[in-house]
C-alpha angles and dihedrals in degrees: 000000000000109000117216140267120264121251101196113107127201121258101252100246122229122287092222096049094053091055086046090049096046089041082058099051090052109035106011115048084088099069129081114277088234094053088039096061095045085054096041078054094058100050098044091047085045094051097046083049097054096041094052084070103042111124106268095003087277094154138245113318121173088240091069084067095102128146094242086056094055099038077059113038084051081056099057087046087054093048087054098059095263108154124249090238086050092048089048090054090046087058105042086050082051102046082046089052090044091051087053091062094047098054108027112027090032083215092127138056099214129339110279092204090070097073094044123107129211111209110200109240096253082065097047123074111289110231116214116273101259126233113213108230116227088260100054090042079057110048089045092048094050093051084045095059090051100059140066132303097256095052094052094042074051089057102036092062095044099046099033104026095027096228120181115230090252095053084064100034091055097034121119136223084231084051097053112085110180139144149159089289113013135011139170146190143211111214130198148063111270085230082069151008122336144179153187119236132170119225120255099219094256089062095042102053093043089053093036089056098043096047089050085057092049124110111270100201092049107140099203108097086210109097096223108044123159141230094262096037152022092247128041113237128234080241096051093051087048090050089050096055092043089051079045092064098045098061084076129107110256089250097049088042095064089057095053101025101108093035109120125197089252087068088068082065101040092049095042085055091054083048093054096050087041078060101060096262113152118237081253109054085052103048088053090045094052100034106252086143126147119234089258092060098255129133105276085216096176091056081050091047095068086077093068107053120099130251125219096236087061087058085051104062089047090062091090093056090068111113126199 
């Protein structure tokens, strides 16, 4: 007896990752899996990107790749703290990926990533320092709670020591320095700046407890790797806070949609004045620091001017 036939049909895949997965298998196999993945990353975060804002939600399609699209899409990356070295590599994967296009698919005339120009941050316009509002504090504090070890060691750095991503992404397991009572870090790639700070105890017991979980015969000498590589990438840790948000209840996500992992920092850095920390102490503890070593006190400065949204709140204090 002939059995018959299946009904079920395939999910048609995604146009985007079939060109990502074809662009692997004939530029990329040489290269090593863990470079593979991060690029594979890149494309597939780039070309979601790109086909979100397609005209009719029509999907990714090779014509979108325009220069104006990826002056653009580099920019977003940038706004959200993304750091100038991680933006390079973004491009550089992207221009690859164009070129392929050009040679080999004949789809496009020339490659639209050659004309395009990546402005490091400090030339671009500098946004206001951002202060988390008690709600927000709140919301972020309680998803945290919920999740892993890792995540919450991720947060607490950033919330209560102000570390920038790059701080985590590029710390090491012989420059963390943590224990049951008192812990401490030094921070910084030996190509820049870097710095000494003692852990508040927030910061301590969520590392501490993260760093006792973690896995004693790990082999990466990073603190935070990740499950693809030894060492967890600026866009990982980018990808973890966003899933982070999204835990949230709708309610509770519009308060905390456009809130970045820079904002820790930035609000960390408002907590610390409102605490009676000098311009000084700040700027050594985050690492606005001069060549010379020196407190980089105009880059601190951004943390006391007022917003409009905190004049704002005053209005109703006006009296007739």
């Amino acid at each position: 007896m002939e059995s018959e036939p299946s009904k079920i049909l395939a999910f048609p895949k995604d146009p985007a990752l079939l060109w990502i997965e074809t662009y692997q298998q004939t530029r990329l196999m040489h290269l090593p899996v863990g470079t593979r993945a991060v690029y594979m990353s890149i494309l597939r975060q780039f070309t979601q990107w790109v086909a979100e804002r397609a005209k009719e939600k029509e999907g990714f399609h090779p014509d979108h790749l325009t220069a104006p699209v990826i002056e653009r899409y580099l920019f977003d990356l940038s706004s959200q703290g993304y750091s100038y070295a991680h933006c390079k590599r973004v491009k550089s994967v992207i221009t690859h990926f164009c070129q392929w296009f050009v040679d080999e698919q004949r789809m496009l005339p020339q490659n639209p990533a050659r004309g395009v120009k990546l402005a490091r941050s400090s030339a671009s316009e500098p946004t206001p320092p951002r202060t988390l509002s008690p709600q927000q504090r709140s919301i972020l504090q309680n998803l945290v709670k919920q999740g892993d070890l890792r995540g919450q060691a991720l947060f607490a750095l950033g919330y209560w020591a102000g570390c920038r991503v790059t701080d985590l992404t590029h710390l090491l397991m012989e420059h963390t320095h943590v224990g049951g009572k008192s812990g401490w870090l030094h921070l910084g790639e030996p190509s820049s700046k870097v710095r000494d700070i003692d852990l508040v105890n927030e910061a301590r017991r969520s590392l501490y407890a993260y760093l006792q979980k973690r896995a004693r015969d790990e082999p990466s000498p990073y603190t935070f790797p990740s499950q693809r590589s030894a060492q967890l990438s600026e866009a990982g840790l980018h990808h973890w806070f966003r899933a982070l948000k999204q835990q949230a209840t709708p309610e509770e996500y519009a308060v905390i949609a456009d809130i970045s992992f820079h904002d820790l920092r930035d609000d960390f850095a408002h907590r610390a004045l409102s605490a009676g920390w000098t311009l000084e102490e700040v700027a050594y503890y985050l690492g606005h620091v001069t060549l010379r070593g020196t407190p980089a006190l105009q880059t601190t400065l951004r943390y006391t001017q007022t917003t409009r949204a905190q004049v704002k709140e005053k209005l109703h204090t006006l009296r007739g």
